[in-house]
C-alpha positions as CSV (number, residue, x, y, z in Angstrom):
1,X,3.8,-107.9,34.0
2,X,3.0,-104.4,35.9
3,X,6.2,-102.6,35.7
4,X,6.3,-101.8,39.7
5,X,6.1,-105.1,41.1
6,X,5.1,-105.7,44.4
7,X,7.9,-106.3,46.9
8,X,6.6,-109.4,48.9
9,X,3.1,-110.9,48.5
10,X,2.0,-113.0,51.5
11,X,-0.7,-115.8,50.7
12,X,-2.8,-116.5,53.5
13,X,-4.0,-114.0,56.5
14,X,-3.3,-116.6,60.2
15,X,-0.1,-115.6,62.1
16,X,2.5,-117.0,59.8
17,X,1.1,-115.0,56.8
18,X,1.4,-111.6,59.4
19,X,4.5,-112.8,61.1
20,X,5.9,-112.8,57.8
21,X,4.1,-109.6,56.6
22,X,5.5,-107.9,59.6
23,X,8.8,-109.3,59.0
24,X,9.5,-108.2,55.6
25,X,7.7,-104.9,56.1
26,X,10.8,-104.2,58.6
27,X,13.2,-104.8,55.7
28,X,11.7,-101.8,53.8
29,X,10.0,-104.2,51.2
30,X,6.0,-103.2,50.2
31,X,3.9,-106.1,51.3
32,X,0.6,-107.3,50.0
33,X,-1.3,-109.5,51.7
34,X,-3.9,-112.2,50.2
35,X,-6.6,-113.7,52.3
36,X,-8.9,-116.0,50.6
37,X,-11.6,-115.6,53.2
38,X,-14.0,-112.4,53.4
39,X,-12.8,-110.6,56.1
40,X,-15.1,-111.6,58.8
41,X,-13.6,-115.2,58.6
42,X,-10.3,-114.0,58.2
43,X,-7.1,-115.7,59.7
44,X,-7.2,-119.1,58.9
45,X,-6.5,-121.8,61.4
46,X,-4.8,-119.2,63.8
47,X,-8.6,-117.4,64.8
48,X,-10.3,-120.9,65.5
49,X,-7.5,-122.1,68.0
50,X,-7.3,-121.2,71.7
51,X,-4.2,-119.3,71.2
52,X,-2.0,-121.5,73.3
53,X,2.1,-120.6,71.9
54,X,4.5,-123.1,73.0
55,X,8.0,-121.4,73.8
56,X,11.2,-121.4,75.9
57,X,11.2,-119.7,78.9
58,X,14.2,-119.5,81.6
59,X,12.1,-118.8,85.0
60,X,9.6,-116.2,86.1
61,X,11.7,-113.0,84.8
62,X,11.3,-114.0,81.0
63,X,8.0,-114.8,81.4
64,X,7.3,-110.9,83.0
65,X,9.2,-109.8,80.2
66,X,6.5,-111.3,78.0
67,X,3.7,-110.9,80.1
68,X,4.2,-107.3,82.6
69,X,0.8,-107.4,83.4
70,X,1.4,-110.2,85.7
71,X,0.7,-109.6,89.5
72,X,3.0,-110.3,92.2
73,X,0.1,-112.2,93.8
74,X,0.2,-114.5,90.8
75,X,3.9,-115.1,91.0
76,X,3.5,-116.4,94.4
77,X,0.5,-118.7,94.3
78,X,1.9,-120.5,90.9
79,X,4.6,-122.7,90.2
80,X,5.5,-121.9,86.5
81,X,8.8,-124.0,86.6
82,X,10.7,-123.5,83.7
83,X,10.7,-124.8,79.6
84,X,14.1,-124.6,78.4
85,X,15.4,-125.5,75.3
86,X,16.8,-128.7,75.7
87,X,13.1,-129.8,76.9
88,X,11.6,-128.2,74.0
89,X,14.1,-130.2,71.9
90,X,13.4,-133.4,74.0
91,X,9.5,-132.8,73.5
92,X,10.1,-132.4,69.8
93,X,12.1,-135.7,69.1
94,X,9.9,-138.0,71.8
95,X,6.2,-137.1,70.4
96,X,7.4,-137.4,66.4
97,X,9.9,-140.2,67.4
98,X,12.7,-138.4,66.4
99,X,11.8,-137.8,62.8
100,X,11.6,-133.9,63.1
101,X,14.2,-132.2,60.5
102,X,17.0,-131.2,62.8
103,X,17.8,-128.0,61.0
104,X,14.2,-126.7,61.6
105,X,13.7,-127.6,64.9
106,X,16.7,-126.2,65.8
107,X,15.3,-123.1,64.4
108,X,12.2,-123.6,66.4
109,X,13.1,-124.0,69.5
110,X,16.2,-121.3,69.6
111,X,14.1,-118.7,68.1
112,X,10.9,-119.5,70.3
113,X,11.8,-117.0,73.0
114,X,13.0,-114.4,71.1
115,X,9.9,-114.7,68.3
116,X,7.5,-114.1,71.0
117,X,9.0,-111.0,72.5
118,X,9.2,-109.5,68.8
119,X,5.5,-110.4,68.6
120,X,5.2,-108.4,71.8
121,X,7.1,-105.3,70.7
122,X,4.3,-105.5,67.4
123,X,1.4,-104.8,70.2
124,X,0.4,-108.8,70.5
125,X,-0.4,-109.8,74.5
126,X,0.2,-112.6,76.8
127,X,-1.2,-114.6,79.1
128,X,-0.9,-117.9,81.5
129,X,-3.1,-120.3,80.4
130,X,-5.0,-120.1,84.0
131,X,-7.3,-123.4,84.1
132,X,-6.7,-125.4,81.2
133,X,-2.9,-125.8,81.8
134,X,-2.5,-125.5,85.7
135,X,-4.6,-126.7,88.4
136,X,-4.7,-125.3,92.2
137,X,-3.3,-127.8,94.5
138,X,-2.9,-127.0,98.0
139,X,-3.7,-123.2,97.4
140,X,-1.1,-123.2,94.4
141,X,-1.2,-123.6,90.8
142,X,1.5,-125.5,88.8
143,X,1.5,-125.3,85.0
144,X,2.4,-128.8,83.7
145,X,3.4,-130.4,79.7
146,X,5.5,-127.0,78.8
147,X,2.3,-125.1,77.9
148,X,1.8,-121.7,79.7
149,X,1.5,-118.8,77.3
150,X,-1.6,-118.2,75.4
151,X,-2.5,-115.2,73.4
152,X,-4.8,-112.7,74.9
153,X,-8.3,-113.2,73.3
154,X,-7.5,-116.6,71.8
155,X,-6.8,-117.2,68.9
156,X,-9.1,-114.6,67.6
157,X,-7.4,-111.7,69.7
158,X,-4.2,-113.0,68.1
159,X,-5.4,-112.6,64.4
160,X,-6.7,-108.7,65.9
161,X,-3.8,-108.1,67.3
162,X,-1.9,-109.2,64.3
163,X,-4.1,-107.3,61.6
164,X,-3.8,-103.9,63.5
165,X,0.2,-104.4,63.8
166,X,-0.3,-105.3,59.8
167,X,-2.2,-102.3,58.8
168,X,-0.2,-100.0,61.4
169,X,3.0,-101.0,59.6
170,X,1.5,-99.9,55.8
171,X,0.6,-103.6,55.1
172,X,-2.4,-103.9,52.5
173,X,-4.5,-106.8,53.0
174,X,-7.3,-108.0,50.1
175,X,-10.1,-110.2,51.4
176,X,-12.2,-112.2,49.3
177,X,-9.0,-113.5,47.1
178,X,-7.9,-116.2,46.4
179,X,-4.6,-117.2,45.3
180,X,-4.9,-119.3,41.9
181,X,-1.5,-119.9,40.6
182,X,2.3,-118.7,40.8
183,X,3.4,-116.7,37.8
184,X,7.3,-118.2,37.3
185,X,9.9,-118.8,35.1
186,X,13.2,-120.1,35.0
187,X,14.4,-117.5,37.3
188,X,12.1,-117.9,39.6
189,X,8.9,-116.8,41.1
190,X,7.5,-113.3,39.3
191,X,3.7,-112.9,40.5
192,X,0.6,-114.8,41.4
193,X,-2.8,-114.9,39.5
194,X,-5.7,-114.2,41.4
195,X,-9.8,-114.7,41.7
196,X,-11.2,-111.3,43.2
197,X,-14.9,-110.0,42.6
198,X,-15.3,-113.3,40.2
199,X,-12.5,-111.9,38.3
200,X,-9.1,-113.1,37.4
201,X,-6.2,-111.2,37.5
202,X,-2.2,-111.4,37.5
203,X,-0.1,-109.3,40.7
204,X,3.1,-109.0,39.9
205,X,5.6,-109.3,43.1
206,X,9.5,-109.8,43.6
207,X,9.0,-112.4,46.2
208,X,5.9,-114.7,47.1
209,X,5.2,-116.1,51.0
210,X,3.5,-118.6,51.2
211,X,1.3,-119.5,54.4
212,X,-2.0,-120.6,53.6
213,X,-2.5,-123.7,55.6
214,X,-2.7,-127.1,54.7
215,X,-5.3,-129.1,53.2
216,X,-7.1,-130.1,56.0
217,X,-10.2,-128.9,54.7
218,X,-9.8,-131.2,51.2
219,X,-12.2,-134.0,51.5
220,X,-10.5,-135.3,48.4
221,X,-6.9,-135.2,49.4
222,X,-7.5,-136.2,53.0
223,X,-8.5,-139.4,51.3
224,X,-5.8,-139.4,49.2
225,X,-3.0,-138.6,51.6
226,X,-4.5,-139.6,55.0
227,X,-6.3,-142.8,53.9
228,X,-10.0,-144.3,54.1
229,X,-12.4,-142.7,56.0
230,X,-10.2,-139.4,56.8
231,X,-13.1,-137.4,54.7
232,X,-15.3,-138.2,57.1
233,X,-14.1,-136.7,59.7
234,X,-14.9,-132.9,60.9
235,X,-12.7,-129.9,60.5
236,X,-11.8,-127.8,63.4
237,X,-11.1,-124.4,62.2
238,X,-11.1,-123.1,58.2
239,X,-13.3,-124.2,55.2
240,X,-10.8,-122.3,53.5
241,X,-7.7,-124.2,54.2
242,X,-7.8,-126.9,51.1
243,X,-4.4,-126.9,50.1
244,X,-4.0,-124.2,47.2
245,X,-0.3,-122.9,48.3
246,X,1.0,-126.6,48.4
247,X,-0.6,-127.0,45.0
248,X,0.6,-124.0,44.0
249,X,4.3,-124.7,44.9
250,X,4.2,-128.0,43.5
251,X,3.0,-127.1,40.0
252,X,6.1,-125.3,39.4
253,X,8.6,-128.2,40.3
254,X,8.2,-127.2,44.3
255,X,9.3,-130.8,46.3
256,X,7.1,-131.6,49.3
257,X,8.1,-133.2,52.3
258,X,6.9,-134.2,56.3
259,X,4.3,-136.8,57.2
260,X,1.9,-136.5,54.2
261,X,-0.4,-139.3,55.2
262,X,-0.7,-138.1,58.9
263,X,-2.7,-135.0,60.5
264,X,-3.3,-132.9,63.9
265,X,-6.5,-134.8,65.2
266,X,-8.7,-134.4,68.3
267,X,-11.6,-135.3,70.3
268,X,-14.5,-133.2,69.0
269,X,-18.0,-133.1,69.8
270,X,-20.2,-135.6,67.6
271,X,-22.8,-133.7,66.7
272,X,-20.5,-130.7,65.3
273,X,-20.7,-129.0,62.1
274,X,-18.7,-129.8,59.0
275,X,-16.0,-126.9,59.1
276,X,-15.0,-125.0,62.7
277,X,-18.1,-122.7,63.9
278,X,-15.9,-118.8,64.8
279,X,-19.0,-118.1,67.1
280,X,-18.6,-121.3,69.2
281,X,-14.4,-121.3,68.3
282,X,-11.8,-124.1,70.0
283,X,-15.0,-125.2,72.3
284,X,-16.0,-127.9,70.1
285,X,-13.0,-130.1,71.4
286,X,-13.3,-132.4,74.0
287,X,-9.3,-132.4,75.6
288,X,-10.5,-133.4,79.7
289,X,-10.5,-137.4,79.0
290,X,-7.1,-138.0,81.0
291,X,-9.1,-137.6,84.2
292,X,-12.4,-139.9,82.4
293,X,-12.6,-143.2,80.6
294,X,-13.5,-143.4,77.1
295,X,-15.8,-146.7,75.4
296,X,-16.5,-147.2,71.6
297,X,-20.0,-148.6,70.0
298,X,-18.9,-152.0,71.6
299,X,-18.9,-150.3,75.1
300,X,-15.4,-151.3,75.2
301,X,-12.0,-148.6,76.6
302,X,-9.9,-148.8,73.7
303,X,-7.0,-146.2,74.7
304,X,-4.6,-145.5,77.7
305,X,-6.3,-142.1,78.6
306,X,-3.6,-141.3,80.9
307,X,-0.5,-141.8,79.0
308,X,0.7,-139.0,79.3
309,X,-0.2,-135.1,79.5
310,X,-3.1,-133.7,77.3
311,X,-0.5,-131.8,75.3
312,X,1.2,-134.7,74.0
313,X,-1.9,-137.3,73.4
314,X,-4.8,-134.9,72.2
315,X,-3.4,-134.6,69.0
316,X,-3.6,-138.3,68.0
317,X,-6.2,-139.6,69.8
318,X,-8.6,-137.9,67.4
319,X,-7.4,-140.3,65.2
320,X,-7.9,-143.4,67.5
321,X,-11.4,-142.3,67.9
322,X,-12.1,-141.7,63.8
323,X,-10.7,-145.7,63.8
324,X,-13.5,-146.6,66.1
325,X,-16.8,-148.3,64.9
326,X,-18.6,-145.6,63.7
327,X,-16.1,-143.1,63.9
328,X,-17.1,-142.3,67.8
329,X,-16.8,-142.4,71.5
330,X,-18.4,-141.4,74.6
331,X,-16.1,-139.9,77.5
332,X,-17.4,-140.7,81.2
333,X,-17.1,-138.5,84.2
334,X,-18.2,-139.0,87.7
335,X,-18.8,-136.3,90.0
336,X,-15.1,-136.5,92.0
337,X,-13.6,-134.9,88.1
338,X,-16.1,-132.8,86.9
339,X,-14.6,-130.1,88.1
340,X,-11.4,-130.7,86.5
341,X,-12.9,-130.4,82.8
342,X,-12.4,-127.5,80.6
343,X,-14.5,-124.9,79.7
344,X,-15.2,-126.6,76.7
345,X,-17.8,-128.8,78.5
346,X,-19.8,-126.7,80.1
347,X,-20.6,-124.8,76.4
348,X,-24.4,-125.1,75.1
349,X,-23.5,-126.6,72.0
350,X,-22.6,-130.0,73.6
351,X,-23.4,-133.7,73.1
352,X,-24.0,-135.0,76.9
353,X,-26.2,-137.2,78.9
354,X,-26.1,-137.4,82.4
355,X,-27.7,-140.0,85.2
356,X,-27.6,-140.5,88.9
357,X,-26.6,-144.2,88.3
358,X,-24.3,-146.1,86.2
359,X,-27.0,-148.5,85.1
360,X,-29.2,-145.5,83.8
361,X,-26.0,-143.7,82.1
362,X,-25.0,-146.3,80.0
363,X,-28.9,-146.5,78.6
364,X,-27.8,-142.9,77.0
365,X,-25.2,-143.1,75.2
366,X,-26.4,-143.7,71.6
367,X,-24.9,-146.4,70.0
368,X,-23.5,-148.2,72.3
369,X,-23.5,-151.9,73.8
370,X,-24.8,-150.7,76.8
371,X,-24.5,-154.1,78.7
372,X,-20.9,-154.5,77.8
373,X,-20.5,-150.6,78.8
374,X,-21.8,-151.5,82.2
375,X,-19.4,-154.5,82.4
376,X,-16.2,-152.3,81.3
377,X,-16.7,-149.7,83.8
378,X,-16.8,-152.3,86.5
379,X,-14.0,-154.0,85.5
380,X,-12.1,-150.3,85.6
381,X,-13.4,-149.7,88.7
382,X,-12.0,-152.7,90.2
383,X,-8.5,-152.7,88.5
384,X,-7.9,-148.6,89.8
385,X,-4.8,-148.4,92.3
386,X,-6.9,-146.6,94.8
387,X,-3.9,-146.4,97.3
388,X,-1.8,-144.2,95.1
389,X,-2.2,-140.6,96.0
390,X,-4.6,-138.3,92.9
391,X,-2.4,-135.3,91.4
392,X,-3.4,-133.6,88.5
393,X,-0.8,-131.6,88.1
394,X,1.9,-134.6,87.5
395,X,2.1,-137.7,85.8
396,X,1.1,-139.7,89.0
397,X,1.2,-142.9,88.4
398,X,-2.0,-143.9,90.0
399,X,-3.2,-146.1,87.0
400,X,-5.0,-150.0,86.7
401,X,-3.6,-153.2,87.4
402,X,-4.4,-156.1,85.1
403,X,-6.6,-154.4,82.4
404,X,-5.9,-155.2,78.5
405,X,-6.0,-151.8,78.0
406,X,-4.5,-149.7,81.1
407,X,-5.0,-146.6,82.6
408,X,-1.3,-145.2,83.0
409,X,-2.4,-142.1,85.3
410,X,-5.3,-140.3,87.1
411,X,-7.2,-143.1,87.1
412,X,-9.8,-142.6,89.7
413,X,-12.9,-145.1,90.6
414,X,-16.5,-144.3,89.0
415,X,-18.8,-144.4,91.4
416,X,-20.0,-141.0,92.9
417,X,-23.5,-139.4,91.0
418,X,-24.1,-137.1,89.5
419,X,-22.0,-139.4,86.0
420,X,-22.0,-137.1,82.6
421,X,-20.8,-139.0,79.5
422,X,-19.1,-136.6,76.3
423,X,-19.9,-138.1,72.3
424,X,-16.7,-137.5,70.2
425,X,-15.4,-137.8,67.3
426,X,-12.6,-136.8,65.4
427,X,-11.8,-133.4,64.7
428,X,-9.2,-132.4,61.9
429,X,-6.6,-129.2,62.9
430,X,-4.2,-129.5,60.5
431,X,-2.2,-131.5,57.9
432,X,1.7,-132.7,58.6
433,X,2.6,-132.8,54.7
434,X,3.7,-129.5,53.1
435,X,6.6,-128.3,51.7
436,X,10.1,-128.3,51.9
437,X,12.1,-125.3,53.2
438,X,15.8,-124.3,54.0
439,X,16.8,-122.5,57.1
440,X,16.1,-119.4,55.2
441,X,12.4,-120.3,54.6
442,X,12.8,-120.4,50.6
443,X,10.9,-123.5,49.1
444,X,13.2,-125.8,47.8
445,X,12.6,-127.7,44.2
446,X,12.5,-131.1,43.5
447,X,16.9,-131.1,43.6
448,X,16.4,-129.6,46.9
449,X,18.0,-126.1,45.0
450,X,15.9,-122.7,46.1
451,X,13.3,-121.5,44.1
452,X,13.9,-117.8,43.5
453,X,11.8,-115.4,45.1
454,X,9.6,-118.0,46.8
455,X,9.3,-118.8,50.5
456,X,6.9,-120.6,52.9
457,X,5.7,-120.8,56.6
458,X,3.0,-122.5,58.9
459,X,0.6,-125.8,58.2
460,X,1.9,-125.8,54.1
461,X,5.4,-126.5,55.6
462,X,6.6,-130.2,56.3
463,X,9.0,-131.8,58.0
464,X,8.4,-130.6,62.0
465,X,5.8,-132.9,63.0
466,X,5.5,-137.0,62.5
467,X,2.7,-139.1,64.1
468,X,1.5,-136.7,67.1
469,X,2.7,-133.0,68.0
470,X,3.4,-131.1,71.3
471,X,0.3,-128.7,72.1
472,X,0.8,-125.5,71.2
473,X,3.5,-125.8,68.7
474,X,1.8,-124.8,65.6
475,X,1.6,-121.2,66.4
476,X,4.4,-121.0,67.2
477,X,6.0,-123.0,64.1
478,X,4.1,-120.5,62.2
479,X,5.4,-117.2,64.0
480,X,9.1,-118.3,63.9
481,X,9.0,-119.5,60.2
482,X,7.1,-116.8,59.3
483,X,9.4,-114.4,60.6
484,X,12.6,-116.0,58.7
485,X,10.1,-116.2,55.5
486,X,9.3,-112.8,55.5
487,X,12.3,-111.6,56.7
488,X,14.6,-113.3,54.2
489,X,12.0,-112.4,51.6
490,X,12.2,-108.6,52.3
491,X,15.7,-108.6,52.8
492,X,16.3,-110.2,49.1
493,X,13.7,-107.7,47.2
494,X,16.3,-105.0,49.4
495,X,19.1,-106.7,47.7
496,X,17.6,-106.8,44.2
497,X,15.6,-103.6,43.7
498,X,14.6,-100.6,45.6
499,X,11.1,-100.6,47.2
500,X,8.4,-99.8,45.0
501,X,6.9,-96.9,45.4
C-alpha cells in the first residue's frame, strides 16, 4: 500500500459522487475521483435526467435566493405557492406508504433547502421548470405536485456545472476506470483496486465514497431482484450503472437494505434503444398521459391515468406498462390536449401515428385489437363527467362514472381531429435496493456497526424509496447524502491524518 494514501476516493462521477467530492474537499481532505465511463459519457444517471431537484421552499424570497435571475415579471404572472417540509415529509410517507427510513428522510427533507443553496454557492444554476411543471391558466402559471426547481441545462448542465466546481476546487477525476474491488481489513476500508488502460491497479485511500448508481443497467440482477421479465425492459440513462459499488460493499460484509425487488420506472418510447441515448437525453419518456388515455395489445385502458399528479404516478406506471401483453401501450390524444404535452412529444425520435378519425387511428397502432380499441374509447367517451370544469393545474376531479377502470381527473371526451396515439414501454431509472447508511452516511455491516473509512450516497443507497417515488427526489437524495458522505468522510481523514501532500 502507497505510503501517501489518498484522503477520500469518490466512486462514481453523477451529482452524489461531486456533492460528495465537493464536500470533503471543504474539509481539507485530497479527493480522487473515479468515473467508470470515458469522459464524454460521464455523470451517470444525473446527465440523462431533466434535472428537476425536489426541495423545500418557504415562498417566493427563498426561491430568489436560489434563483436571482428571476424577473419581477415572472413573480407576478406565477403562482409558485410554497413546498414546506411538512409536505415534503407528507409526500415522502404517502407515495412509499410510509416505509421510508425516518432517520434519512428526516435528513432529506431538512437539509433540502440548505443543500441546494450550497450547490449554488459551488457555481450550479436554477431554474423554474416553466412548461412541464406549471401551465398558464387565465394569463398565470401555477406550478403544481412540489416540483419547481430544475437545474439549468438539465441534467447535463448539472454534471458541467458540477465538474468545473470539482476541478476548480483541486479535485482529480480519472475517466475510463472502473472501480473493481475495496481493499479492507479488519479496521476498515484501506483502498480500492482498479481497471485503467486494461490494467489493474491498487489506490490506496483513507476513506472510500461510494456513489456509483444502482444496478439498473444489470440485465442479470434485474431478473434476480426485480423478477421476470424486468430484463426486458429499456434503460433510461447509464450502460454503466450495473451495480459494482453495491457489490463491492457487500463483499466485504456491507448489509443492504430498501426495496430490492422494486425500481424507478416510466413510460418510454417503444422503439428506444437499449441504454439512454445523451444526444436525444430525458426525451425518450412519455410523462403527458394524465391528460390522454392509455390501451394495451387488447385495446383495453388498464390504469387510472389521472390518479394523481405526474410526479407521483410516472414512476410506477412504467411498471404497469412492462406487465402488459407485450410489454406495451399506446397513449391517445385528441386535439383539445395536444398542446398540453411535453416537449418530449414533439422530438423526431418518436413512435406516433396520427388520423383524422377514430376509426382510422385505431388501424395504427401496431399490435393492438383494434375493434376492441374502438369500443374502449367510446365507452370512455361516454362515461367522462363533461359538466365538471377542466384544470390542469389541480387535481380536478373531472373523472368517469361507471368505468371498471376510472379516470380520477382530467378526463376530457375524444372526439376532436387531428387524434395522435404514443407506443410505450417501460423505461428503467433506477433501482430502490442499495445499501444501508447511518445519519453520517458510513455504510453499515451486516450488525448494523460502521465500516471504517467507508461511506455511500445516491441510487446504491436503500431505504428512501418503496413502491413509487416523488419526481425529482433522486437528485436531490443524491446531493444531500452526498454532501454528509463526503463531508463526514473528509472530516474523519482530518481527524486521523493530515492531508496528503
Amino acid at each position: 500500500m502507497a505510503e501517501n494514501p489518498i484522503d477520500v476516493i469518490v466512486v462514481g462521477g453523477g451529482n452524489a459522487a461531486f456533492c460528495a467530492a465537493l464536500a470533503a474537499r471543504e474539509q481539507g481532505a485530497s479527493v480522487l475521483v473515479l468515473e467508470r465511463a470515458p469522459e464524454d459519457e460521464s455523470g451517470g444517471n444525473s446527465r440523462f435526467t431533466a434535472g428537476a431537484i425536489r426541495c423545500v421552499y418557504d415562498g417566493i424570497e427563498d426561491l430568489r435566493r436560489l434563483m436571482p435571475d428571476l424577473t419581477d415579471e415572472e413573480v407576478e404572472q406565477t403562482d409558485f405557492g410554497t413546498y414546506t417540509e411538512d409536505q415534503f415529509f407528507d409526500d415522502m410517507g404517502r407515495i412509499t406508504e410510509y416505509r421510508c427510513d425516518p432517520d434519512l428522510t428526516e435528513l432529506l427533507v431538512r437539509r433540502s433547502k440548505q443543500t441546494v443553496l450550497w450547490m449554488r454557492s459551488k457555481g450550479i444554476r436554477f431554474q423554474p421548470i416553466w412548461g412541464r411543471q406549471a401551465f398558464k391558466v387565465d394569463g398565470r402559471f401555477k406550478f403544481w405536485g412540489g416540483l419547481t426547481v430544475e437545474a439549468w441545462g438539465g441534467g447535463p448542465g448539472l454534471v458541467d456545472g458540477l465538474t468545473k466546481a470539482a476541478t476548480d476546487a483541486g479535485i482529480d477525476i480519472l475517466y475510463d476506470t472502473r472501480a473493481l474491488s475495496l481493499i479492507a481489513d479488519e479496521t476498515g476500508v484501506q483502498g480500492v483496486e482498479i481497471q485503467r488502460n486494461g490494467k489493474r491497479e491498487v489506490l490506496a485511500a483513507r476513506s472510500v465514497v461510494l456513489a456509483s448508481g444502482g444496478f439498473e443497467a444489470n440485465h442479470e440482477w434485474r431478473a434476480r431482484y426485480l423478477g421476470p421479465g424486468w430484463d426486458l425492459a429499456k434503460v433510461r440513462g447509464s450502460r454503466f450503472n450495473t451495480g459494482d459499488g453495491i457489490r463491492m460493499a457487500l463483499d466485504i460484509g456491507a448489509a443492504s437494505f430498501g426495496h430490492w425487488s422494486r425500481c424507478h420506472a416510466v413510460g418510454w418510447d417503444r422503439n428506444a434503444p437499449e441504454f439512454g441515448d445523451l444526444a436525444v437525453g430525458d426525451g425518450f419518456q412519455k410523462h403527458s398521459y394524465p391528460f390522454a388515455i392509455m390501451v394495451n395489445a387488447h385495446g383495453e385502458r388498464f390504469v387510472d391515468e389521472g390518479a394523481d399528479f405526474r410526479n407521483y404516478t410516472y414512476a410506477k406506471y412504467g411498471a404497469v406498462v412492462l406487465n402488459q401483453p407485450g410489454q406495451f401501450a399506446w397513449q391517445i390524444f385528441d386535439r383539445k390536449t395536444q398542446h398540453l404535452q411535453r416537449d418530449e412529444y414533439r422530438i423526431r425520435q418518436v413512435t406516433k401515428v396520427s388520423a383524422n378519425t377514430l376509426e382510422e387511428l385505431v388501424t395504427k397502432l401496431e399490435g393492438v385489437d383494434a375493434e376492441r380499441a374502438l369500443k374502449t374509447v367510446k365507452e370512455y367517451n361516454e362515461a367522462v363527467m363533461t359538466d365538471v370544469p377542466f384544470n390542469p393545474n389541480v387535481k380536478d376531479g373531472r373523472g368517469t362514472n361507471g368505468l371498471a377502470v376510472p379516470k380520477s381527473n382530467w378526463a376530457n371526451v375524444i372526439d376532436e381531429p387531428p387524434f395522435e396515439a404514443f407506443a410505450v414501454t417501460c423505461g428503467v431509472t433506477f433501482t430502490f435496493g442499495g445499501l444501508r447508511i447511518d445519519t453520517d452516511g458510513r455504510v453499515l455491516d451486516t450488525d448494523l456497526k460502521p465500516i471504517n473509512g467507508l461511506y455511500a450516497a445516491g441510487e446504491l443507497v436503500g431505504g428512501l424509496f418503496y413502491f413509487n417515488y416523488p419526481g425529482g427526489t433522486g437528485l436531490m437524495a443524491g446531493s444531500v447524502f452526498g454532501k454528509i458522505a463526503g463531508a463526514s468522510a473528509g472530516a474523519s481523514v482530518a481527524r486521523l491524518a493530515p492531508a496528503a501532500e
